[in-house]
C-alpha positions, 0 to 999 in steps of 0.5 A, spaced: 436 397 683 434 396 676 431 390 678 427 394 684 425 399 680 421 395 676 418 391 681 415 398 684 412 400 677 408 394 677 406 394 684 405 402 686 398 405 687 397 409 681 398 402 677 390 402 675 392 409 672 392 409 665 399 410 663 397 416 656 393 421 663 401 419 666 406 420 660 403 426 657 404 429 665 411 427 664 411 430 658 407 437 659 412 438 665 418 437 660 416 442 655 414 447 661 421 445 665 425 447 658 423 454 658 422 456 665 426 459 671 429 456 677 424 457 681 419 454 677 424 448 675 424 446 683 416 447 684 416 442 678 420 437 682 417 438 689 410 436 685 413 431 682 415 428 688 408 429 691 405 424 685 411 419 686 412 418 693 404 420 696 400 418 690 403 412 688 407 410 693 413 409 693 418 408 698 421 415 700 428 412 701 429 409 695 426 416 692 431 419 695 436 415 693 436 416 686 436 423 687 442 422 691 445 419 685 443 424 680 445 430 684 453 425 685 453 426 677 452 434 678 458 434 682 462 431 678 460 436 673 461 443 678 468 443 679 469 444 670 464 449 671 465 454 676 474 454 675 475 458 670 482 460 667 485 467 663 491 469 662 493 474 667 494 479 662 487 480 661 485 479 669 481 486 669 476 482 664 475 477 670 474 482 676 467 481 678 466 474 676 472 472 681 470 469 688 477 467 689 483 466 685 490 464 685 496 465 680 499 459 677 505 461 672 502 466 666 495 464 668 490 466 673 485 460 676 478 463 680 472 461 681 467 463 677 461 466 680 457 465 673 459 459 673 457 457 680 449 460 677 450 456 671 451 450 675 445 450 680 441 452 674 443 446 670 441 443 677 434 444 678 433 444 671 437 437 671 432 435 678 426 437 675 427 432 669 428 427 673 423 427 676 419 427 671 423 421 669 423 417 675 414 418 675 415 415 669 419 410 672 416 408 678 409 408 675 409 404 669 412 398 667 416 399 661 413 394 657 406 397 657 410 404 656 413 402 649 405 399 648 403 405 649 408 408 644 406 403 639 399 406 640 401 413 639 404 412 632 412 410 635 415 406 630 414 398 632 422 396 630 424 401 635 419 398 641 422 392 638 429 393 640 427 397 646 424 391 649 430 387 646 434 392 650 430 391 656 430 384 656 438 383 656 439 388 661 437 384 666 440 377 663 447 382 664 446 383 671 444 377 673 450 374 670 455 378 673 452 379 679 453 370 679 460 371 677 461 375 680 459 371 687 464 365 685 469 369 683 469 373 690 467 365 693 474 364 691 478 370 693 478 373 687 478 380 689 484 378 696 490 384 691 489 388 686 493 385 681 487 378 682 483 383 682 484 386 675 485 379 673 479 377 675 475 383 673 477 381 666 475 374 666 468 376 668 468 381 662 469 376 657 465 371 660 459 377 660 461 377 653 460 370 651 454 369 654 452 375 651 453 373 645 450 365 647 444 368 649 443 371 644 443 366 639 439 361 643 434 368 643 435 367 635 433 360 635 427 360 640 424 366 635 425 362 629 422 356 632 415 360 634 414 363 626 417 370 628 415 375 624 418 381 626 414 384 630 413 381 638 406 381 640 404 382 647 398 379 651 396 385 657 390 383 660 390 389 665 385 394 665 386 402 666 381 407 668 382 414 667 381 419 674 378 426 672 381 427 679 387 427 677 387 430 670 383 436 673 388 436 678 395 435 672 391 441 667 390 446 674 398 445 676 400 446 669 396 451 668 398 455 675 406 454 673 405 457 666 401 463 669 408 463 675 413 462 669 410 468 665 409 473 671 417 472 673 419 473 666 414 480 666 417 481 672 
């Protein structure tokens, strides 16, 4: 998926776009998301998904798809939101925050109605989010992101690591991904216990070679007089679209007129 996502952000339709006019949408739309009610947070993510799957191109399944996997980690969250335990003899406290409910020793579970609101409100907040995340994402190359960064004042050591970073994601993935082939080659997944072993084995192979890479990243830096500071040649040119930066402003615009009319109301 990582490797996926990357090719994609190379090859949308939006890539001539300048990435400053798409990373201050991202986050105008962070700084509206963080103040706004629910139903703005949900015409937030559906714009949003407007930009990234129509504008730029990108596959609807594999947007989806992401989405999917945000709203699996939500779940996960709900339970320990909506069930609420007290003790039964404060349960005139709870009354009309219990769905249902049972007793269970000296203490009353129920399913909390405020806790059900907090958590679809933490679920529009949470989707509106990412799908400023995933426009960023889908639309820019990381590496021209921390270049654009570095133009706006970021830290040149933090772009550095970021791209350091970056760089032995995929170096991981691809060596797990090959040892964990050969192991499967061998039967080593057939039982649960080959299985632990096996699992096992490949950490600490991922971990030497991490370690072996890194030092030949070292090494190879050292041998092209490296300075502290990596310099990155980009040749691609962006253009700046008054379209879509008069389309951006008036969508901002609408959406805080819409947060202020149902917050005075």
């Amino acid at each position: 998926m990582n490797i996926q996502i990357d090719t994609l952000a190379y090859t949308n339709k939006l890539r001539w776009l300048a990435p400053e006019q798409k990373l201050l949408l991202a986050i105008a739309l962070l700084i509206i998301i963080a103040f706004a009610h629910p139903q703005i947070q949900i015409l937030i993510a559906i714009w949003m998904s407007i930009w990234t799957v129509v504008y730029a191109g990108i596959p609807a399944k594999i947007y989806l798809k992401l989405v999917y996997l945000a709203t699996f980690f939500w779940l996960t969250s709900l339970p320990a939101l909506a069930i609420n335990a007290i003790d039964i003899s404060h349960l005139d406290l709870v009354q009309n925050d219990s769905i249902k409910g049972l007793t269970i020793g000296s203490y009353y579970v129920y399913l909390s109605w405020k806790g059900i609101e907090q958590g679809l409100t933490i679920l529009t907040r949470a989707i509106a989010s990412l799908s400023c995340l995933y426009f960023v994402m889908l639309t820019i190359p990381f590496t021209e992101l921390l270049q654009t960064l570095r133009r706006v004042g970021f830290p040149v050591l933090l772009t550095d690591l970021l791209l350091l970073m970056y760089r032995f994601i995929f170096v991981l993935l691809n060596a797990a991904a090959e040892l964990w082939t050969a192991q499967q080659s061998r039967g080593g997944y057939r039982t649960f216990s080959t299985s632990m072993k096996s699992l096992a084995l490949l950490i600490g192979q991922l971990l030497k070679r991490t370690i072996e890479n890194y030092r030949q990243v070292s090494l190879s830096l050292e041998s092209r007089g490296f300075n502290g500071e990596f310099r990155v040649w980009h040749p691609h040119r962006y253009y700046h679209s008054q379209r879509y930066a008069i389309e951006a402003i008036f969508g901002c615009t609408l959406l805080i007129i819409l947060e202020c009319s149902i917050s005075l109301f």
